[in-house]
DOTI-530425 format. One record per residue (C-alpha): x negated, y, z negated; residue number from 1. Coordinates in Angstrom, 2 decimals, m for minus. Example, Ala and Ser with C-alpha at 12.3 -4.5 7.8 and 13.67 -1.06 7.14 Angstrom:
residues 2
((m12.30; m4.50; m7.80); 1)
((m13.67; m1.06; m7.14); 2)
This chain:
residues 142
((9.11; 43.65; 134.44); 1)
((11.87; 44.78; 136.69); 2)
((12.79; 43.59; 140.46); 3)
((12.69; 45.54; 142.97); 4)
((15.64; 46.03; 145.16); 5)
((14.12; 46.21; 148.59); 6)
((12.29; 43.10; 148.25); 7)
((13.60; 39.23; 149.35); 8)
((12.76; 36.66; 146.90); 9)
((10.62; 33.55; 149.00); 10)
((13.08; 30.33; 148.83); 11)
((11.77; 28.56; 146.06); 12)
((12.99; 25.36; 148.11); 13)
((9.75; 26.04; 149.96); 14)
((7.26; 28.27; 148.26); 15)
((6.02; 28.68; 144.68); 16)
((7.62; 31.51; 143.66); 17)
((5.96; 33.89; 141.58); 18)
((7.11; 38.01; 140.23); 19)
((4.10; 40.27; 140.40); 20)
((3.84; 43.25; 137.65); 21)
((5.50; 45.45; 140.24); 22)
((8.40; 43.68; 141.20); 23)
((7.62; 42.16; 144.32); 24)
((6.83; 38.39; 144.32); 25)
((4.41; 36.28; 145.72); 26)
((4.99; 33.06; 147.60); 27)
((2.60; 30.28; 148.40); 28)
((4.11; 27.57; 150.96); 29)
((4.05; 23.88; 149.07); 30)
((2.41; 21.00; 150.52); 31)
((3.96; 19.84; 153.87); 32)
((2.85; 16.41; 153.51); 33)
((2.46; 13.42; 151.06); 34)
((m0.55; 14.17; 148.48); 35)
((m2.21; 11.09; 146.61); 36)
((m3.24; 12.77; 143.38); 37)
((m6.69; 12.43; 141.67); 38)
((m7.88; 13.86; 138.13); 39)
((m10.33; 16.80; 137.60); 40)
((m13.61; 14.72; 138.56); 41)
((m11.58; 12.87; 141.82); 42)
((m10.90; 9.78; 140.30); 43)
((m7.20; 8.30; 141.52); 44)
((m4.24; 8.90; 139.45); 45)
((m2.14; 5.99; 138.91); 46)
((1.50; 5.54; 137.73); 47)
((1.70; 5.39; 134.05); 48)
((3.96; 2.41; 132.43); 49)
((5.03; 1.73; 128.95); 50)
((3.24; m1.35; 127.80); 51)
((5.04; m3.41; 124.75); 52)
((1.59; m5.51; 123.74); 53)
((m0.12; m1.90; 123.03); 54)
((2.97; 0.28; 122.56); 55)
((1.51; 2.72; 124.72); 56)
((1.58; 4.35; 128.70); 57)
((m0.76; 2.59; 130.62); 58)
((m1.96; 3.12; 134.50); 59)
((0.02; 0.69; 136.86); 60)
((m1.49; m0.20; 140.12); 61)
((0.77; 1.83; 142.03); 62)
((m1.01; 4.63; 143.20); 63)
((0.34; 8.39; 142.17); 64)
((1.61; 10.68; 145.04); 65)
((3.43; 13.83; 145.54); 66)
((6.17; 14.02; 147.83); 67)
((5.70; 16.87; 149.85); 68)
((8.29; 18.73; 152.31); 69)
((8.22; 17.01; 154.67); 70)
((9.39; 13.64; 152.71); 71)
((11.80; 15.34; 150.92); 72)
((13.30; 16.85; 153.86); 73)
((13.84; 13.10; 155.53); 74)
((14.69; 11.65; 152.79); 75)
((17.83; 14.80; 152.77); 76)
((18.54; 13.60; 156.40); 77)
((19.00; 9.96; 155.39); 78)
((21.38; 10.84; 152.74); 79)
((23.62; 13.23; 154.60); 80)
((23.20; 10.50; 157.68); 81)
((24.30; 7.45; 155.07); 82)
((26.84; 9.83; 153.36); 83)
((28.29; 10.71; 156.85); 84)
((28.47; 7.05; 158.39); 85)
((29.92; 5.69; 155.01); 86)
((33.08; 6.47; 155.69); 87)
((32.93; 3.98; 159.02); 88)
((30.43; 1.11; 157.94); 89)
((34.15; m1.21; 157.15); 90)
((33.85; m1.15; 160.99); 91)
((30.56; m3.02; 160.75); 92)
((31.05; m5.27; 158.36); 93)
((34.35; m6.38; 159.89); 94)
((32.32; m6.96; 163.13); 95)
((29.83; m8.88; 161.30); 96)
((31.89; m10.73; 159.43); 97)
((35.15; m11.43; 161.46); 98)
((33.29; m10.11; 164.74); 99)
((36.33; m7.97; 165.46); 100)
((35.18; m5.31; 168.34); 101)
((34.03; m1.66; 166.60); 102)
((36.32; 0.57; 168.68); 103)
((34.75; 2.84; 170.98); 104)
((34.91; 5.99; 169.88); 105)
((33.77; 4.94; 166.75); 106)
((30.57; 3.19; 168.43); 107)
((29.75; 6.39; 170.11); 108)
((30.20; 8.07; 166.79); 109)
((27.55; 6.21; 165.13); 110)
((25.90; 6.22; 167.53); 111)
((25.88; 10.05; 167.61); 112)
((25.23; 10.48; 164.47); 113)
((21.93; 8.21; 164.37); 114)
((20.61; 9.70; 167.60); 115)
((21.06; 13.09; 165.39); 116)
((19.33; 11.80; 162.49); 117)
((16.61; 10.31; 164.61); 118)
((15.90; 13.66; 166.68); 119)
((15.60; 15.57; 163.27); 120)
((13.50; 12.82; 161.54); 121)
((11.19; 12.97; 164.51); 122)
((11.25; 16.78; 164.72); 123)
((10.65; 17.28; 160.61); 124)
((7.27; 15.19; 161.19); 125)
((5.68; 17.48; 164.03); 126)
((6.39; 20.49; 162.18); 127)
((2.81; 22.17; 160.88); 128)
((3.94; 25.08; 159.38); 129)
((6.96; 25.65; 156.51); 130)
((8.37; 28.04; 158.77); 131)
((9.07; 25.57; 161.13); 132)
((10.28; 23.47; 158.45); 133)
((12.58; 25.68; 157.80); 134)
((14.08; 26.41; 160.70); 135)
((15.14; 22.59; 160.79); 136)
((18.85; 22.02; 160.09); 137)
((19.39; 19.17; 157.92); 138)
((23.23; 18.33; 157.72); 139)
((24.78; 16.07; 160.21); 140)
((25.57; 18.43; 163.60); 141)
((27.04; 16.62; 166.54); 142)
């Protein structure tokens, strides 16, 4: 199998990526949303656990469910929103604890930043298509 020069792999962030015999590729757009998973005749999947009394996996009651993109994708803005805040939550705490005033350009930092977060949240859940997934930027920008 070789790979043909002209072609652009599909971002495997997004599709199932597969090489066809001729060296183009094939992908097929994952699942935008959340998908509770059932076996082959419909039946709910569960989430296995290790049981000591039998020594073996057994189905918990929590039901079994793949993330799709657009999960994944908010759960990315939460981290790069937490990661990006971090560095000015002492502010908080010493408010909360000592109540000593947050100055205000750090206030209207924060405050920035969640608005940003908030916006892209909001904008990641309306999206129908992975192309319009995609076109989503997910690190901090204000």
């Amino acid at each position: 199998m070789f790979t043909r020069q002209d072609e652009i792999r599909p971002d495997d962030r997004y599709y199932w990526v597969t090489q066809n015999p001729d060296g183009s590729y094939t992908g097929l757009p994952k699942e935008l949303e959340d998908r509770e998973e059932v076996d082959q005749d419909g039946n709910p999947m569960y989430v296995q656990v290790y049981d000591e009394a039998t020594q073996s996996m057994v189905n918990s009651t929590e039901r079994l469910i793949t993330k799709g993109l657009k999960s994944n994708h908010i759960a990315q803005v939460k981290h790069n929103t937490n990661m990006t805040l971090a560095p000015t939550d002492w502010y908080v705490i010493r408010k909360a604890e000592r109540n000593v005033d947050i100055p205000a350009e750090v206030a209207t930092y924060r405050a920035a930043v969640v608005a940003w977060a908030n916006a892209t949240e909001a904008a990641i859940l309306a999206v129908t298509t992975v192309e319009e997934l995609k076109s989503i930027n997910l690190g901090v920008s204000i």
